[in-house]
C-alpha positions as CSV (number, residue, x, y, z in Angstrom):
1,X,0.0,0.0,0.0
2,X,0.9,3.6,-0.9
3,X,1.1,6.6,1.3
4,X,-0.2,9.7,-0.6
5,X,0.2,13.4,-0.6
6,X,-2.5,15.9,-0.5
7,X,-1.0,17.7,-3.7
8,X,-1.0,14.6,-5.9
9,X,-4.2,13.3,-4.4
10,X,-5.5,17.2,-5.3
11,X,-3.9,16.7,-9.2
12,X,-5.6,13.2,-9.5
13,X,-9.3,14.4,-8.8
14,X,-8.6,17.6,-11.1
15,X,-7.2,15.4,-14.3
16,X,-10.4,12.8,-14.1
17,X,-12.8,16.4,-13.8
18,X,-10.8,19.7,-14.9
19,X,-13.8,21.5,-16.2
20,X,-16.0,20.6,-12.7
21,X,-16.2,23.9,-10.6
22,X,-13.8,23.6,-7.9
23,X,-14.5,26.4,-5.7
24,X,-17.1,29.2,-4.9
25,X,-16.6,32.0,-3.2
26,X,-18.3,35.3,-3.6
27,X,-18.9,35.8,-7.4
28,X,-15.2,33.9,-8.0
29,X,-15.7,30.6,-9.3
30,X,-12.9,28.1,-10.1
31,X,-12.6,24.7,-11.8
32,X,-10.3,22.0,-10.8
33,X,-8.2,21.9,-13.9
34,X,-7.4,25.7,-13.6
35,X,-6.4,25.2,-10.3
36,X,-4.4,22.4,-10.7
37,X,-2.3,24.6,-12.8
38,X,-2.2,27.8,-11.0
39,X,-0.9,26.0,-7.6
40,X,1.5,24.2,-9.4
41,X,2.8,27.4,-11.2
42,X,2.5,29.0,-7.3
43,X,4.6,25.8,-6.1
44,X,7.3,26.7,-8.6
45,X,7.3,30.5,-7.4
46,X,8.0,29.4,-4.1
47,X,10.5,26.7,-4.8
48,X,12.7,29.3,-6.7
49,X,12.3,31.6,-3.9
50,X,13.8,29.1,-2.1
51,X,10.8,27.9,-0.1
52,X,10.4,24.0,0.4
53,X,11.7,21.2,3.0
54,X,15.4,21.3,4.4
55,X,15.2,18.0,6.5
56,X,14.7,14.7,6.4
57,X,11.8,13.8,8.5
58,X,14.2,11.1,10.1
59,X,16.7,13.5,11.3
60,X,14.2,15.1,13.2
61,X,12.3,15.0,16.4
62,X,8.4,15.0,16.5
63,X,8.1,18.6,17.5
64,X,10.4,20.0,14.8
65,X,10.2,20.8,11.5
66,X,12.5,20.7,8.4
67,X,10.3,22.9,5.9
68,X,9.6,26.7,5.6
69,X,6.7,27.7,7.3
70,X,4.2,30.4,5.3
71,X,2.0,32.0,7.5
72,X,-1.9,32.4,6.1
73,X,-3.6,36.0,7.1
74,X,-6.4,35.4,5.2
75,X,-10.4,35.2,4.3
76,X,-11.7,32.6,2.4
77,X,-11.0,33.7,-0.7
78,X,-8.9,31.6,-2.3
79,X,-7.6,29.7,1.2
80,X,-7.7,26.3,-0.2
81,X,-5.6,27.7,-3.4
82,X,-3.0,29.6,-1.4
83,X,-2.6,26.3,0.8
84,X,-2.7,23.6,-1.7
85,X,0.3,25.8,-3.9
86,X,2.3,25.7,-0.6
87,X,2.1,22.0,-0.1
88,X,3.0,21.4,-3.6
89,X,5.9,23.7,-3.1
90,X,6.8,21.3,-0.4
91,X,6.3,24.3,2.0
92,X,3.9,24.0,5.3
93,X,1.1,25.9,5.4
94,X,0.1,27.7,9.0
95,X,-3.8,29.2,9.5
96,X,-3.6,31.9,11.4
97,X,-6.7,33.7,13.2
98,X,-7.5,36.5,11.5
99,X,-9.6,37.7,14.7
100,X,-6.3,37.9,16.5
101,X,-5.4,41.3,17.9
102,X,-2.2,42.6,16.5
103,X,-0.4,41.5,19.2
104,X,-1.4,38.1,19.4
105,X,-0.8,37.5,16.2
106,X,3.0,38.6,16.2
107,X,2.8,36.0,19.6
108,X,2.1,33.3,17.3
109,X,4.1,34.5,14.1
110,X,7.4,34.3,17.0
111,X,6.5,31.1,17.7
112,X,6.1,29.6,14.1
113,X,8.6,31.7,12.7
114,X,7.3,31.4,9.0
115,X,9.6,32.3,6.0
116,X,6.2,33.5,4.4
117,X,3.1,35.7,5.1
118,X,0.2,35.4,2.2
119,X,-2.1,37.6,3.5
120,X,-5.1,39.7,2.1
121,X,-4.6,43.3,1.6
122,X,-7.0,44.1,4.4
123,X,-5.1,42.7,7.2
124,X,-1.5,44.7,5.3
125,X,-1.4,47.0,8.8
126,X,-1.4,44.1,10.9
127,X,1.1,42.1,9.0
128,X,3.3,45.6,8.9
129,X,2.9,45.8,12.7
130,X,3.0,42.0,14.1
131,X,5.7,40.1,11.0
132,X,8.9,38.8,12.7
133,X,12.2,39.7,11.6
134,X,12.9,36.2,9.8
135,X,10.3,36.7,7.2
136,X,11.9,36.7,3.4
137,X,8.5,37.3,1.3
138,X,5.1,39.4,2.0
139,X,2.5,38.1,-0.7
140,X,-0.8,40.0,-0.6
141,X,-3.9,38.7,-2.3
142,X,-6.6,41.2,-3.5
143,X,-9.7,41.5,-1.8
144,X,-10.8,45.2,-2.9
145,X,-10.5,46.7,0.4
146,X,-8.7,49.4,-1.2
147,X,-5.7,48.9,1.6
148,X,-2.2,50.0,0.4
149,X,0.0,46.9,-0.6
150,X,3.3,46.8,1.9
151,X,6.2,48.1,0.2
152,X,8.3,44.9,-0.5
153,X,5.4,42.6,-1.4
154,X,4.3,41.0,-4.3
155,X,0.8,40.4,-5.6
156,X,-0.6,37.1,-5.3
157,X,-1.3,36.8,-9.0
158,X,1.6,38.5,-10.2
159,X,3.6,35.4,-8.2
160,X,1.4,32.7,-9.8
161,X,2.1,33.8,-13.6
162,X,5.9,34.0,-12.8
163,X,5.8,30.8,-11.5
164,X,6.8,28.1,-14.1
165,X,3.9,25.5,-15.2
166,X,7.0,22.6,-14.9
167,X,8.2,21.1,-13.4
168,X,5.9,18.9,-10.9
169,X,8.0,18.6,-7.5
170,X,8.4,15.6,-6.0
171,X,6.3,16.1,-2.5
172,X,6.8,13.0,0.0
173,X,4.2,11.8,2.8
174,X,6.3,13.3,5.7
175,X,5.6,16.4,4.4
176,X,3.6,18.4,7.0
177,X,0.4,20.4,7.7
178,X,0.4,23.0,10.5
179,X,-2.3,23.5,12.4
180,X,-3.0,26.5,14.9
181,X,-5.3,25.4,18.1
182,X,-7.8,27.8,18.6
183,X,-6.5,29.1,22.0
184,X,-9.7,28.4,24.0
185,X,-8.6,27.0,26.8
186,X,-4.6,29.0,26.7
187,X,-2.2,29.6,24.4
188,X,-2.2,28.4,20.5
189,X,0.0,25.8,19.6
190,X,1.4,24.3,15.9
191,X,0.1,20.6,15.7
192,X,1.9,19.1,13.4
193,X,0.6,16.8,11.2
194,X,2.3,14.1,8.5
195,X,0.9,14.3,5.1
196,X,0.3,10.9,4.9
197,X,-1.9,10.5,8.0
198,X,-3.8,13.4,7.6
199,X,-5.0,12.5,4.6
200,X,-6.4,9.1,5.6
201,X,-7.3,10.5,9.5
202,X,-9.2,13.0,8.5
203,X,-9.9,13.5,4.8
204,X,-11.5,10.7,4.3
205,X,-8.2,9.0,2.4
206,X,-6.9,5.7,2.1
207,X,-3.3,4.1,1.1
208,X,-4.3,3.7,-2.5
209,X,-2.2,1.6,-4.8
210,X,-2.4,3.9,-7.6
211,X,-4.6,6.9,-8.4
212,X,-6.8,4.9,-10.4
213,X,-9.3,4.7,-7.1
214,X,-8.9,8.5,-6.4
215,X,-9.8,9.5,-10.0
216,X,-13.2,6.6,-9.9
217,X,-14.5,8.4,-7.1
218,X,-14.1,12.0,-8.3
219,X,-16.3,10.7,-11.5
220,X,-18.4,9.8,-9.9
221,X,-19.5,12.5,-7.3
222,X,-19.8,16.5,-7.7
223,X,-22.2,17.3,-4.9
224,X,-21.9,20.8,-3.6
225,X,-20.3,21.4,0.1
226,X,-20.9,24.2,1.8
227,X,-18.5,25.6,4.3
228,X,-20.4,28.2,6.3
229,X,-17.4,28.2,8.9
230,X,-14.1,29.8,8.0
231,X,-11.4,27.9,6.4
232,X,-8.5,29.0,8.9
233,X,-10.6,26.8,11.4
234,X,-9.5,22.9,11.6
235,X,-13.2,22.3,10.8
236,X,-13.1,24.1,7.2
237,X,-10.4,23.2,6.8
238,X,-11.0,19.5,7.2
239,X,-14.1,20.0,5.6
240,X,-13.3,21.5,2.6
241,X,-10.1,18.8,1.7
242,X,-12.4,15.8,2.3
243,X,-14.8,17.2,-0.2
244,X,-12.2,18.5,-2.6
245,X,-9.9,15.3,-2.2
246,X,-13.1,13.5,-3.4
247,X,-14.0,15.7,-6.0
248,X,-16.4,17.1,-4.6
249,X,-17.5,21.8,-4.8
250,X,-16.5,24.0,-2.1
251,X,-18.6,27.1,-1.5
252,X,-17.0,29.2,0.9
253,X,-18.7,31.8,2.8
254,X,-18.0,35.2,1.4
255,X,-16.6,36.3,4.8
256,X,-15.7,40.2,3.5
257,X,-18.3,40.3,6.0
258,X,-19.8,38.9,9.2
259,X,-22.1,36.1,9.4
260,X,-25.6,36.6,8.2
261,X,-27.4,33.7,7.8
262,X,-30.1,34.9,5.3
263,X,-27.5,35.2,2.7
264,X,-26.1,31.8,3.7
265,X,-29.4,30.4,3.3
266,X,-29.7,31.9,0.2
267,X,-25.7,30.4,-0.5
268,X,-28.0,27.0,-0.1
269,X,-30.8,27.3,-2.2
270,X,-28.7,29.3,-4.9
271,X,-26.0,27.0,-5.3
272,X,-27.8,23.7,-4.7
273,X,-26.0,22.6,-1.3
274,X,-26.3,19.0,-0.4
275,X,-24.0,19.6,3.1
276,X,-23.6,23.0,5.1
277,X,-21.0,22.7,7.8
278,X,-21.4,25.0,10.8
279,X,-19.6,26.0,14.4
280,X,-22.2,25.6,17.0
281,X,-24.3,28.2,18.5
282,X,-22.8,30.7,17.1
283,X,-24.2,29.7,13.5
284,X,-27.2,27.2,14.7
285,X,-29.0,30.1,16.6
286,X,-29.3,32.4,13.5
287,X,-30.1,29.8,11.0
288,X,-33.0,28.4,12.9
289,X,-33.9,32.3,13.3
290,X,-33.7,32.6,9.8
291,X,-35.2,29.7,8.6
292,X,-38.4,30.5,11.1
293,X,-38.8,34.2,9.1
294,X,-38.2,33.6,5.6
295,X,-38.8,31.2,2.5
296,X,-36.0,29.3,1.7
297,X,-35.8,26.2,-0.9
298,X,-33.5,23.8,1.2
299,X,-35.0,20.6,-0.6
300,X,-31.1,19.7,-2.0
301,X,-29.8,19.8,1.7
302,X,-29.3,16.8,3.2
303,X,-27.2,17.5,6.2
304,X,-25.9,19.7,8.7
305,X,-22.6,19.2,9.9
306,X,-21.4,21.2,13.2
307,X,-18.7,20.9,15.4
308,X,-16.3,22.6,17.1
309,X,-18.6,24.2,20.0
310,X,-21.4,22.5,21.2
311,X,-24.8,23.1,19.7
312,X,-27.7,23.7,21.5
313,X,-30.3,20.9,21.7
314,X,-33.2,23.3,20.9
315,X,-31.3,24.3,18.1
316,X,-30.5,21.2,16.9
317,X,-34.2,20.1,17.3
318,X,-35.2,23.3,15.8
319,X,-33.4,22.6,12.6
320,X,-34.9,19.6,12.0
321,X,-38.1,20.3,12.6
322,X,-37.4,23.3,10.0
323,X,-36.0,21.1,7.6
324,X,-37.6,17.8,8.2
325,X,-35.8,15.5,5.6
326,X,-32.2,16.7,6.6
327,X,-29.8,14.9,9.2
328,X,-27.6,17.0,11.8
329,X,-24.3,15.4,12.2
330,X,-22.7,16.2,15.1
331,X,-18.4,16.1,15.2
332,X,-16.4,15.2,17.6
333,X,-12.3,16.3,17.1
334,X,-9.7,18.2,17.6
335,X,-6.6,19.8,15.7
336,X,-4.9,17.3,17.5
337,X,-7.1,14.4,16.5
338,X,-9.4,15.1,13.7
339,X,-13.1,13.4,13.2
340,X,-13.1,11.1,16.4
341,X,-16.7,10.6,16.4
342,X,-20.2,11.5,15.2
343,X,-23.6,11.9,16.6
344,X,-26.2,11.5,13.7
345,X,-29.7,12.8,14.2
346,X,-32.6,12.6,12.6
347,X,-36.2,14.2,12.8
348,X,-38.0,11.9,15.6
349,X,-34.4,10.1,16.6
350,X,-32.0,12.4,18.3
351,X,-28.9,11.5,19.7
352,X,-26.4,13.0,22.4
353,X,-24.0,10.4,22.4
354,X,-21.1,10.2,19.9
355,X,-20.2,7.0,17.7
356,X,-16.6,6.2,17.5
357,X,-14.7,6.4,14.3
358,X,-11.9,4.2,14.2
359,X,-9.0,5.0,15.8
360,X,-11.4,6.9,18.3
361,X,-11.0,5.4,22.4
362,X,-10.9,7.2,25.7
363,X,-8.2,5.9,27.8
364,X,-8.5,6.0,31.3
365,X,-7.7,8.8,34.0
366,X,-3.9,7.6,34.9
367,X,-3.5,6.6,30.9
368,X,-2.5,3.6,31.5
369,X,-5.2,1.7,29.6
370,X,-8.0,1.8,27.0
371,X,-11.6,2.0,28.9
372,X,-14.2,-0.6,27.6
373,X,-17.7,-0.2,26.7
374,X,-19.7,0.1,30.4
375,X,-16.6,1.0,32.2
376,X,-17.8,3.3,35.1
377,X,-14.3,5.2,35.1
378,X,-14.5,9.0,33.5
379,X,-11.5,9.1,31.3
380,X,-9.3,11.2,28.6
381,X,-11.3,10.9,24.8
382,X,-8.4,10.0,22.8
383,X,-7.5,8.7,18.6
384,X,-5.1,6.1,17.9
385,X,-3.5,5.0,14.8
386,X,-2.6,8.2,12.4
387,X,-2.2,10.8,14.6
388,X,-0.1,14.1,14.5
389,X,3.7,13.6,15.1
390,X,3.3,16.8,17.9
391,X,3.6,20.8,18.4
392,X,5.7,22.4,16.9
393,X,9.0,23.6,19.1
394,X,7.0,22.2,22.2
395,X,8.9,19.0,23.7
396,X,6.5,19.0,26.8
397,X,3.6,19.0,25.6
398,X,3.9,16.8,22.8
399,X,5.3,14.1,25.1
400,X,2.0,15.2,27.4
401,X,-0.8,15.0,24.5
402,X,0.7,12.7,22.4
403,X,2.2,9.4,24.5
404,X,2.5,5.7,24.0
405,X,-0.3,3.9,26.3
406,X,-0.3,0.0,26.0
407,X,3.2,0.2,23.4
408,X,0.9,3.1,21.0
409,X,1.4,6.2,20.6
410,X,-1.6,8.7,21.0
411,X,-3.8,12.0,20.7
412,X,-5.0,12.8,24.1
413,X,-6.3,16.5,23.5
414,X,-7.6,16.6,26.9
415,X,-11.7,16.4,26.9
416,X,-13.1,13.9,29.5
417,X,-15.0,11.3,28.4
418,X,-16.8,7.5,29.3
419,X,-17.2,4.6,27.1
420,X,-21.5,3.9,28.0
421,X,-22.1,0.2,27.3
422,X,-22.9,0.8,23.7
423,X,-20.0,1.6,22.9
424,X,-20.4,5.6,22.4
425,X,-18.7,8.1,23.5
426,X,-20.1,10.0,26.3
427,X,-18.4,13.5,26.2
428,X,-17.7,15.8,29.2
429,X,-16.0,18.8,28.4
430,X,-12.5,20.4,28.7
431,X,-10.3,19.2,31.4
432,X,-8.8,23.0,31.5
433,X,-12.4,24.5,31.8
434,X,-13.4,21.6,34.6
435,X,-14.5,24.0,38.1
436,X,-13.4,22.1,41.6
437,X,-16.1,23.6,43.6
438,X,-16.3,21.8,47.4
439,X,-14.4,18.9,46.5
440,X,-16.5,18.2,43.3
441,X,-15.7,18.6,39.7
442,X,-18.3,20.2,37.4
443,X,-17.7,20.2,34.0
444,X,-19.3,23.4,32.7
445,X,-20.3,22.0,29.2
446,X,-22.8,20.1,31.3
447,X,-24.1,23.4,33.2
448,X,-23.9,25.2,29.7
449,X,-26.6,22.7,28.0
450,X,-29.3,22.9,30.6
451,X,-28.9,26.6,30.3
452,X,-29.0,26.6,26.5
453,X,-32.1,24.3,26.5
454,X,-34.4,26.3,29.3
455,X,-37.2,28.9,27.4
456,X,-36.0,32.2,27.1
457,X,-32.2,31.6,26.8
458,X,-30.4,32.2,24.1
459,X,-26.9,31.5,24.9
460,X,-24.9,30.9,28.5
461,X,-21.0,30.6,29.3
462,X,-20.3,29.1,32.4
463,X,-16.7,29.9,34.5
464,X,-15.2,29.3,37.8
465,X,-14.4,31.8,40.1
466,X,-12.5,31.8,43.6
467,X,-14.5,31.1,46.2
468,X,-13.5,31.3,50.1
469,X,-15.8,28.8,50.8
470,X,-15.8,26.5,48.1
471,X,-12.4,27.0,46.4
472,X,-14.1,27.6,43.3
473,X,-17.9,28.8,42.6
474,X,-19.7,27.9,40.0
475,X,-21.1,31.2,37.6
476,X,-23.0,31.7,34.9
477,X,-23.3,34.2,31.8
478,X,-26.8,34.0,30.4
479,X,-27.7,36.2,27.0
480,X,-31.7,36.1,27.4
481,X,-33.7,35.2,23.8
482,X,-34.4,38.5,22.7
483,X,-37.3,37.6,20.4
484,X,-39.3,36.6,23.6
485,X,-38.0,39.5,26.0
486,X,-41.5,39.4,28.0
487,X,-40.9,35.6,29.0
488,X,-37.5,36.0,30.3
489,X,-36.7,33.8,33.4
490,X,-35.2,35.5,36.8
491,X,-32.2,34.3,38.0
492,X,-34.1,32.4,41.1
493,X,-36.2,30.8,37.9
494,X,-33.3,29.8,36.3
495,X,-31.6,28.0,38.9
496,X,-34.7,26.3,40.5
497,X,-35.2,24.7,36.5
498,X,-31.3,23.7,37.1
499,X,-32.2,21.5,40.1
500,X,-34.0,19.1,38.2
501,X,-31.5,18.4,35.5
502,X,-28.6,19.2,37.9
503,X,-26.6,17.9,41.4
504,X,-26.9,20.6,43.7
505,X,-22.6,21.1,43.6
506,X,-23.4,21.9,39.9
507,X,-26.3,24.8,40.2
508,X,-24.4,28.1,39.6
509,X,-24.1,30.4,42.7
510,X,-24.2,33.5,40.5
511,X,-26.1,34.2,37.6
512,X,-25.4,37.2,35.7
513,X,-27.7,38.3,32.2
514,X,-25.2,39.8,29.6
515,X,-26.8,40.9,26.1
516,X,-24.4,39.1,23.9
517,X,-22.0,36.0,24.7
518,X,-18.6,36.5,22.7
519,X,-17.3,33.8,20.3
520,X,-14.1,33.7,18.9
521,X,-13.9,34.1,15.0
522,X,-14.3,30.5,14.2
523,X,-17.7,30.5,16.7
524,X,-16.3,28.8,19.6
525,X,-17.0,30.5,23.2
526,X,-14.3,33.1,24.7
527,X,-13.9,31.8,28.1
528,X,-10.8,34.1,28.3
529,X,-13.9,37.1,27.7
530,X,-16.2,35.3,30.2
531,X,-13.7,34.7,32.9
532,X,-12.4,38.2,32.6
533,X,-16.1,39.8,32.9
534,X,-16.6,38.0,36.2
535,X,-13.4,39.3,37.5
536,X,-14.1,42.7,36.5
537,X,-17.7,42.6,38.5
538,X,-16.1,41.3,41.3
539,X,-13.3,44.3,41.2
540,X,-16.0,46.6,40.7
541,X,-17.8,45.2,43.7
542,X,-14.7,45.8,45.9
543,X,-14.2,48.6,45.1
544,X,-17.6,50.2,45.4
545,X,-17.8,48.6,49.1
């Protein structure tokens, strides 16, 4: 069997369907053919730039890497091009949050230390303000913005016709992808990921003998995929490969511009989507609002994928009810692990338990062994087989989220979990978000759902905060449905409706209405916002006393 690269997988699909459209995004549409040749005339601009790999993946350890880094500051607009030219050039790829303040992002650039920034000529002022010193190349891609292009750089297109169209450079499987966490629970790390595994972990890929399988495949689909969530997420990003690496359309969300999920409905019933992939709440609750207020033709969509934050059960119900003959499939992964599991609903049949994919076990709390279906113990969630080699210049914590347990090596990201006697996955939350309150853990995903799910709530956060009494105190942020602002609960409400779902240890102490709950730019919660609101109110408390 034959371990493949994600370029030549890429060039397979586009020789057996050149003229099939590729890529959406905005009014720019792109065929697989044309791209083919425009990343492999990129590639070529790179490599004579001297971008590509320096090392032999055997003369290095699992947190370092041999290959030029290239930073991505960009919108969806043309992502997937950008990236697949850089892994053809043998160069790694590196999302980077373009939500980041200035000064995060020249955190992160220090830490990656990319030879490259392709950025969008919007975000020029950051990249003036936060690019390391080690940087060789600025290319900006247009996005009509109107922003100045840095003095030094060179236009994204101007780069691809200098580029050569020969030759084809030899990539190899050890070749890597970068991915950024997304710094919810601390600081975002590199994961570094082999070519080879990622592309059968979590693209969908297999060892293939020869291309003839890859280019069968490609014939024989063409559905359209819809990536609502940005591409500089792990979820679009693993979204958009597995449907382009199967030959599949990409629409991108024109993202010049926030979220809006009229025009995204509109995306659906325009372009004939048969999948949507979304980021939790943060897309779920406006889509449902959306769908309840206008006329939308959503007979092509079959399914709703989200992951990445949880999704609120209403919302999930909601959506189904709304569009009765669609599925919502729930995800389960991690930069560090991709897909681990699924949950797949269906109007009438709802589930809140995820199926394993393989490679997908939780090990138990010492990680010294795989739990078994019914085993009482709460556990780590963790993927074996093809996971990432580790983060990049982080020795530590690649030994610490990436060890051997039972002779094989690991992805343990860090969410608690159970194996129920079906085998599912029964997941907990974030060990760095679990609150010790009295002795007791309470994992604030749990607390977060009955929130979500009681009438009149839109939205919750839940944090810890220090407690003389209790060591930590359980606290809530509640953003109130403002289309029914007449039947909004009181606080006392609220917490009495959390005593019959909830241990008392688990009711929050301290409920506090907000008008909006912040999400980072790729929809997950901002517990670093939450936690820092409580603190203020309890400064501001002090102080006023």
């Amino acid at each position: 069997m034959s371990e493949w690269t994600i370029g030549k997988v890429f060039d397979a699909v586009a020789g057996a369907v050149p003229d099939r459209t590729m890529t959406v995004c905005g009014t720019r549409r792109r065929r697989f053919g044309e791209v083919a040749r425009r990343t492999r005339k990129f590639a070529n601009y790179l490599a004579d730039n001297g971008f590509g790999a320096h090392s032999a993946r055997g003369d290095l350890e699992r947190w370092e890497c041999g290959q030029d880094r290239i930073a991505l500051l960009m919108r969806n607009d043309q992502y997937l091009e950008v990236m697949i030219g850089c892994l053809k050039a043998r160069a790694v790829p590196v999302n980077i949050n373009p939500h980041y303040t200035a000064h995060e992002i020249a955190e992160l650039l220090a830490r990656i230390e990319p030879g490259a920034i392709v950025y969008h000529r919007c975000f020029g002022p950051v990249v003036a303000e936060a690019a390391p010193a080690g940087v060789r190349a600025l290319i900006a891609v247009e996005d009509d913005s109107g922003t100045p292009q840095l003095p030094g750089a060179v236009d994204f297109e101007t780069a691809v016709a200098e580029g050569a169209a020969d030759p084809v450079i030899d990539t190899s499987p050890d070749d890597l992808v970068m991915l950024c966490t997304g710094g919810t629970t601390g600081r975002p790390k590199g994961v570094l990921w082999r070519q080879g595994d990622m592309y059968v972990a979590s693209l969908n890929g297999a060892d293939h003998e020869s291309a003839d399988p890859v280019r069968e495949l490609a014939k024989m689909t063409g559905q359209v995929w819809f990536a609502a969530s940005p591409l500089w997420h792990a979820a679009g990003i693993w979204t958009s490969f597995a449907g382009l690496l199967a030959g599949q359309t990409i629409v991108a969300y024109d993202d010049r511009d926030r979220f809006d999920a009229d025009r995204a409905l509109a995306t659906v019933e325009r372009e004939r989507v048969s999948l949507m992939t979304i980021v939790g709440d943060a897309y779920a609750g406006p889509l449902v609002r959306a769908l309840r207020a206008g006329d939308y033709d959503m007979s092509t969509l079959m399914a709703i994928g989200t992951g990445g934050a949880a999704t609120n059960p209403v919302y999930r119900h909601e959506l189904l009810e709304l569009i009765p003959h669609a599925l919502i499939v729930e995800g389960y992964g991690s930069s560090e692990t991709g897909g681990m599991g699924f949950g797949r609903s269906a109007r009438g049949a709802e589930v809140d338990r995820f199926a394993l994919m393989p490679g997908g076990v939780a090990v138990s709390e010492d990680r010294s062994r795989i739990l078994r279906p019914g085993d009482q113990e709460i556990g780590w969630a963790a993927r074996t087989g093809r996971v990432p080699l580790g983060y990049l210049g982080d020795r530590d914590a690649t030994e610490s989220t990436f060890p051997v347990v039972d002779g094989v090596r690991m992805a343990i990201p860090g969410d608690r979990a159970g194996v129920d006697a079906d085998g599912t996955l029964r997941l907990l939350g974030r060990d760095a978000l679990v609150i010790n309150t009295g002795g007791e853990k309470v994992f604030v995903e749990e607390v977060e759902q009955v929130l979500r799910a009681l009438p009149g709530i839109a939205d919750a956060l839940v944090v810890g905060r220090a407690s003389a009494t209790w060591g930590q105190e359980v606290v809530a942020l509640v953003c109130p449905d403002s289309t029914g602002a007449d039947q909004v609960p009181t606080a006392a409400q609220l917490r009495q409706s959390c005593r019959t779902r909830l241990a008392g240890f688990k009711i929050p102490k301290s409920i506090e209405f907000v008008t909006e709950i912040r999400r980072l730019g790729n929809g997950k919660p901002d517990y670093r916002w939450a936690r820092g609101r409580v603190g203020a109110d309890i400064a501001e408390e002090m102080g006023a006393g």
